[in-house]
N, C-alpha and C positions, 0 to 999 in steps of 0.2 A: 022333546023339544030342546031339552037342555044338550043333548047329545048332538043336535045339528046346528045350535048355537056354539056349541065345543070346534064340531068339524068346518063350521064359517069361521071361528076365532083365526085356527090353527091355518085354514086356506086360505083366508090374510095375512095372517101372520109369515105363511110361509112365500107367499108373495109381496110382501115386502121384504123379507130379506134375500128373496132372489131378485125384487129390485134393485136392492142395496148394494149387491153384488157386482152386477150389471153396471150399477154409477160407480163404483169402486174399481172396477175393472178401468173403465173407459177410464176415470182420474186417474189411477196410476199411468196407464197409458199416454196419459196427456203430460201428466210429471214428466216420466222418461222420455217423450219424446222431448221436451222441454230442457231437460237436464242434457240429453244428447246433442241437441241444436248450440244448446252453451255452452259444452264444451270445445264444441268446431268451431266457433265463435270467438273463444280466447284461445285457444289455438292457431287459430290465423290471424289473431291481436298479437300473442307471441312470437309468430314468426314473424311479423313484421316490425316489431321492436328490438329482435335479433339482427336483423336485416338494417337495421338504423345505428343498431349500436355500432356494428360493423362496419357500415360505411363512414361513423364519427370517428374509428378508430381509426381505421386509414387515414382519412382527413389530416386528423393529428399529428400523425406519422407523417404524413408526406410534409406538412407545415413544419415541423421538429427538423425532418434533415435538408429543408430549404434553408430554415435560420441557422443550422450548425454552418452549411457551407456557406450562408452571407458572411458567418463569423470568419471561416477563413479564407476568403477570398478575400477580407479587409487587411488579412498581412499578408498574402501571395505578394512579393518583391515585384511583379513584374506583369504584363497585362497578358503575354503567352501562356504564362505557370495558371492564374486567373479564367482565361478560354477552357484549359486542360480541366481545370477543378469544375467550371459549368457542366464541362461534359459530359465528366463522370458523376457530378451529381443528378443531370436529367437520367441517366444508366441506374440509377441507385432509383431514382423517383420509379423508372420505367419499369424496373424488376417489381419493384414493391406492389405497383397495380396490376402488374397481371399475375404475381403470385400468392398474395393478402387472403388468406382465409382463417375460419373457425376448425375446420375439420381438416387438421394436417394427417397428413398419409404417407407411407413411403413414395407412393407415385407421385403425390405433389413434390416430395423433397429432390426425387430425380425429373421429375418436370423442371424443378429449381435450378438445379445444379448443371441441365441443359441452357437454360436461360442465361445463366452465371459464364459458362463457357464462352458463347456466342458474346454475349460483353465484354469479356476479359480481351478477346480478340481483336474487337472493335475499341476500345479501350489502348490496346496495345500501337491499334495502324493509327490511332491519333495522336497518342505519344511519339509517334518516330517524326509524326509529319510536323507537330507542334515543338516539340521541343529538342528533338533530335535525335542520334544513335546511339552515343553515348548514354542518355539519360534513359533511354528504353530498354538499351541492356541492364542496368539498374533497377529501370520500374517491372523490369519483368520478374524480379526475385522477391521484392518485398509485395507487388500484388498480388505474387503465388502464397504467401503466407499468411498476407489478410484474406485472402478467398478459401483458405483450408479452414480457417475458424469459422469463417462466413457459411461454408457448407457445413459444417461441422454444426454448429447452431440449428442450424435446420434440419438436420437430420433428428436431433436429441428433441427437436419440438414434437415432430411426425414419431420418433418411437417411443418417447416416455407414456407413461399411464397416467397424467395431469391430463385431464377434459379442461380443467377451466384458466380462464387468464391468458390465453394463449395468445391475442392482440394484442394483450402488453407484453409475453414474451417474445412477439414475434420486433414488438418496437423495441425493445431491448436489444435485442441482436441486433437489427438495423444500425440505429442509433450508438452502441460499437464499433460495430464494424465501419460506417462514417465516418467517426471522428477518429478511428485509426487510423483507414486509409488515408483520410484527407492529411492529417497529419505526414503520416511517411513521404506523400506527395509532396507534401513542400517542406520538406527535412531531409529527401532527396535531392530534388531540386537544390537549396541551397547547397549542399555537400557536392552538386555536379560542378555546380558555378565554382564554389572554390579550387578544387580538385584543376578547373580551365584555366583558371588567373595563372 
């Protein structure tokens, strides 16, 4: 009797711990299913926090080289030089949104420097038609020189080994290149106008 009291102990015993098992199984299961569900979870919480910051950062960016050119469109001498500097500033705004990323690439920097071209061109037939020959053959030297830093800048984004920050690098270089162009713009300009007196 004691001996099938023993083998009833043990064949309890040993069904509950293949119960145990069993719940143990199925729990961790549920954990990890659990734990997997919340990682996909804040994973696509992250990429859309990514996706926000990015879009804040553009935002900024575009807002930054709208008030650098309010600044100098408030000393442009003249309401033509004024027209020139909008133009080139919506060309500045227009690059900026359709070339604005996290993950720069060499393809993005020559996507860039396609885009940069087709501006400089366009750029160029408004300079002649606004402000003349003279001043075009001029703006065509100094806006080869701020467009070589300009690509220049983008290229050094797309092939350094820095991942992060690169929204504020890429508004750095902008915001540069801006306030350089805009500048030589109307430090041309005056220099044509004198050069005519």
């Amino acid at each position: 009797m004691v001996v099938e009291l023993t083998a009833l102990f043990v064949a309890i015993g040993s069904f509950f711990v293949g119960a145990m098992k069993i719940i143990n199984w199925f729990s961790t299961k549920k954990i990890m299913d659990a734990l997997k569900q919340n990682t996909e979870e804040h994973k696509s919480i992250f990429e859309l926090l990514e996706s926000v910051k990015g879009r804040n950062a553009q935002m900024n960016l575009l807002e930054s080289v709208r008030n650098v050119a309010k600044g100098y469109m408030r000393i442009a001498p003249d309401e033509r030089l004024k027209t020139f500097i909008d133009l080139e500033t919506e060309r500045i705004v227009d690059f900026i949104q359709e070339i604005i990323t996290e993950c720069w690439t060499e393809e993005i920097a020559y996507l860039a420097e396609v885009k940069i071209h087709i501006a400089k061109e366009n750029a160029q037939k408004d300079s002649l038609r606004i402000l003349g020959e003279n001043y075009t053959i001029a703006f065509k030297i100094v806006q080869h020189e701020h467009l070589i830093k300009l690509i220049a800048g983008i290229h050094r984004l797309a092939t350094d080994k820095v991942v992060n920050r690169k929204y504020e690098r890429f508004r750095n270089v902008m915001e540069t290149f801006t306030h350089d162009h805009l500048v030589g713009i109307i430090q041309l300009y005056i220099a044509t106008k004198v050069k005519e007196q």
